[in-house]
N, C-alpha and C positions, 0 to 999 in steps of 0.2 A: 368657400367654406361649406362644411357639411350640415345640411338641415337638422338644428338641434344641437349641433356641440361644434366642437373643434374640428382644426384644418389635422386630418391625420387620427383623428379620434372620433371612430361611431358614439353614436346618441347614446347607446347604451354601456359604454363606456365609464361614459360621464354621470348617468342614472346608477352604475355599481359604485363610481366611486364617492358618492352623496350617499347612497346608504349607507357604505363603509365609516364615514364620518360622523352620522348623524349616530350609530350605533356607539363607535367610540366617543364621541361624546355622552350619550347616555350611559355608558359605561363609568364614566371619567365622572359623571355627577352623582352616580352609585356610590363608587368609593369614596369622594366629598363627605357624602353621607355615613359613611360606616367609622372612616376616618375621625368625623368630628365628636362619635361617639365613646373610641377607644380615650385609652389613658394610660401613659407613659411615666414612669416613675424613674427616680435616678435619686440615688443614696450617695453620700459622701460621707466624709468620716468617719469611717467606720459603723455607719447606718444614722450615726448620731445628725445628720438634717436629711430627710427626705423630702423631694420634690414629686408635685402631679402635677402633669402637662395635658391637654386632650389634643384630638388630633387637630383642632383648628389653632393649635400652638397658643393657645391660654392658660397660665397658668391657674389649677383649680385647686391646690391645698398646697399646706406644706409642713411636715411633722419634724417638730423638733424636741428631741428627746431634752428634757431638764438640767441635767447632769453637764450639758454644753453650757448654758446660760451660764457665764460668769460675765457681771459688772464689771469686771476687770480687762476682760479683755473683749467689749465688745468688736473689736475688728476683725477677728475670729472667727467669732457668728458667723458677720456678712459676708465672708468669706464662702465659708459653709454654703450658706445660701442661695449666692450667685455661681458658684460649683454648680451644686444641685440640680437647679433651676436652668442652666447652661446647658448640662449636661441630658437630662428629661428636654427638652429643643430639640437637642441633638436629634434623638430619638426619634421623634414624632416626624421631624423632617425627612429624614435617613427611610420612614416607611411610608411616608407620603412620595418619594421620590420614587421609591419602589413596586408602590402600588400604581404610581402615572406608569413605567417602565412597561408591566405589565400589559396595560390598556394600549400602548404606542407603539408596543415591541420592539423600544429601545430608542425609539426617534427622537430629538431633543426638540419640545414647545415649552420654552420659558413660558411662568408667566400663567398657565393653567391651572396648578396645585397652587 
């Protein structure tokens, strides 16, 4: 074995490819960061229930115009709602997957975002 690294692999080798990680990592916890800042919205009903999502996938509001509110058909609503609500997820994940893509150039690590 070669002093410092692998059978087949100079020392320096294995020195690029620890900073190459260590960079993608701090990259990967950049976008964490910018991620858990944004905020993802998603309308259903014809705007009548909108959803906020942020990017750490928690839901932070949710507007619902009056004119839906009927007693009568509460199941309607939560219909509305979980649409919404589903849908703003969707979102958030769909740019968190994108923004890993970026940092990994495509490579698949479950489990990261």
């Amino acid at each position: 074995m070669a002093k410092g690294g692998f059978p087949g692999m100079g020392g320096g080798n294995m020195n690029n490819l620890l900073k190459q990680a260590q960079k993608m990592q701090q990259q990967m916890e950049e976008n964490q960061k910018e991620l858990a800042n944004k905020i993802f919205s998603a309308a259903v009903g014809g705007g009548a229930v909108e959803a906020f999502v942020n990017g750490s996938k928690q839901l932070v509001d949710i507007k619902i115009k009056p004119e839906v509110v009927d007693p009568e058909d509460v199941e309607m609503l939560q219909d509305l709602i979980l649409s919404a609500c589903n849908e703003a997820m969707k979102k958030a994940e769909s740019e968190s997957e994108s923004q890993m893509k970026k940092v990994t150039g495509g490579m698949n690590m479950p489990g990261l975002f």
